[in-house]
C-alpha positions as CSV (number, residue, x, y, z in Angstrom):
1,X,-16.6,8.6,11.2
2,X,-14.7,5.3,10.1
3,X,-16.6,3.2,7.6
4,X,-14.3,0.3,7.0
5,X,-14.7,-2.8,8.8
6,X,-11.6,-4.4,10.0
7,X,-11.6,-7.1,7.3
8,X,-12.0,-4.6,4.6
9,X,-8.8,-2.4,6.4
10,X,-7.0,-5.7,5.9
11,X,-8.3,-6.5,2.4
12,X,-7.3,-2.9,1.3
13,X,-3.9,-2.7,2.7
14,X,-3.3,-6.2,0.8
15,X,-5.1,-4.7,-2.5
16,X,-2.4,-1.7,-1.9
17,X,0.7,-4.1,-1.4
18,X,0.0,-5.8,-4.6
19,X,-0.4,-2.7,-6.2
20,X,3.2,-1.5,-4.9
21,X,5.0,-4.5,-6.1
22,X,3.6,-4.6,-9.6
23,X,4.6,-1.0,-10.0
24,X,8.2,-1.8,-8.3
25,X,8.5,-4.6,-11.3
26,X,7.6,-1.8,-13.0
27,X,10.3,0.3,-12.2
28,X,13.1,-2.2,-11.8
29,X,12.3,-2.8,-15.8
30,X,12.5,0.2,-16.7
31,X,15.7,0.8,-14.5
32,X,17.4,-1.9,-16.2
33,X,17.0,-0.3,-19.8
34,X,17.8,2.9,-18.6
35,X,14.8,4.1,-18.5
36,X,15.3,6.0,-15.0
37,X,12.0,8.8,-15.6
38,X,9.8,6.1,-16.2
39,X,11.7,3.9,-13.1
40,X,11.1,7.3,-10.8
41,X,7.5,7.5,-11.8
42,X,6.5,4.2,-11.0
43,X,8.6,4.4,-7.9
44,X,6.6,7.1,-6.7
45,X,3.6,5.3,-7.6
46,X,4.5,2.2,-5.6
47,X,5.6,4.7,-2.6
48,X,1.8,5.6,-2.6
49,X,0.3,2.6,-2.8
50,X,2.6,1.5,0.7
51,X,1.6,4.6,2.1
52,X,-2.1,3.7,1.6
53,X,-1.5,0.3,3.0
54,X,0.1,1.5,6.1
55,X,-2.9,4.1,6.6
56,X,-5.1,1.2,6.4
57,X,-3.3,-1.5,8.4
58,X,-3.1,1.4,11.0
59,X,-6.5,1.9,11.0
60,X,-7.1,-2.2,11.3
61,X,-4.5,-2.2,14.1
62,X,-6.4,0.7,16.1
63,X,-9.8,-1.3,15.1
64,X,-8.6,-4.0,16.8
65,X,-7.6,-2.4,20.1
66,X,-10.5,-1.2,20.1
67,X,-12.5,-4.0,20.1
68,X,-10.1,-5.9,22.9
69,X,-9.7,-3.0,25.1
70,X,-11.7,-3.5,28.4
């Protein structure tokens, strides 16, 4: 059973974002000095974080049509 209210679906999936970009700046840094196994691990780490925020903006968007759907 689904314990998130919408709001919090949409809070999360914005926590998630911000977490994705910080570790993309991350990995662009890290890039730039050559760095590229410590670029590939944030990279992966950001991947995560926008996979999270898709799971919960999908389970918003489903939320929603829920609630309009009569």
């Amino acid at each position: 059973m689904e314990k998130h209210t919408i709001h919090e679906h949409h809070e999360k999936a914005a926590e998630h974002h911000e977490h994705a970009a910080r570790h993309h700046k991350e990995a662009a840094k890290h890039a730039e000095a050559g760095h590229h196994e410590k670029a590939a691990h944030h990279s992966k780490i950001a991947h995560g974080h926008s996979l999270h925020a898709a799971e919960h903006h999908e389970h918003a968007s489903k939320k929603h049509a829920d609630e309009h759907s009569d």
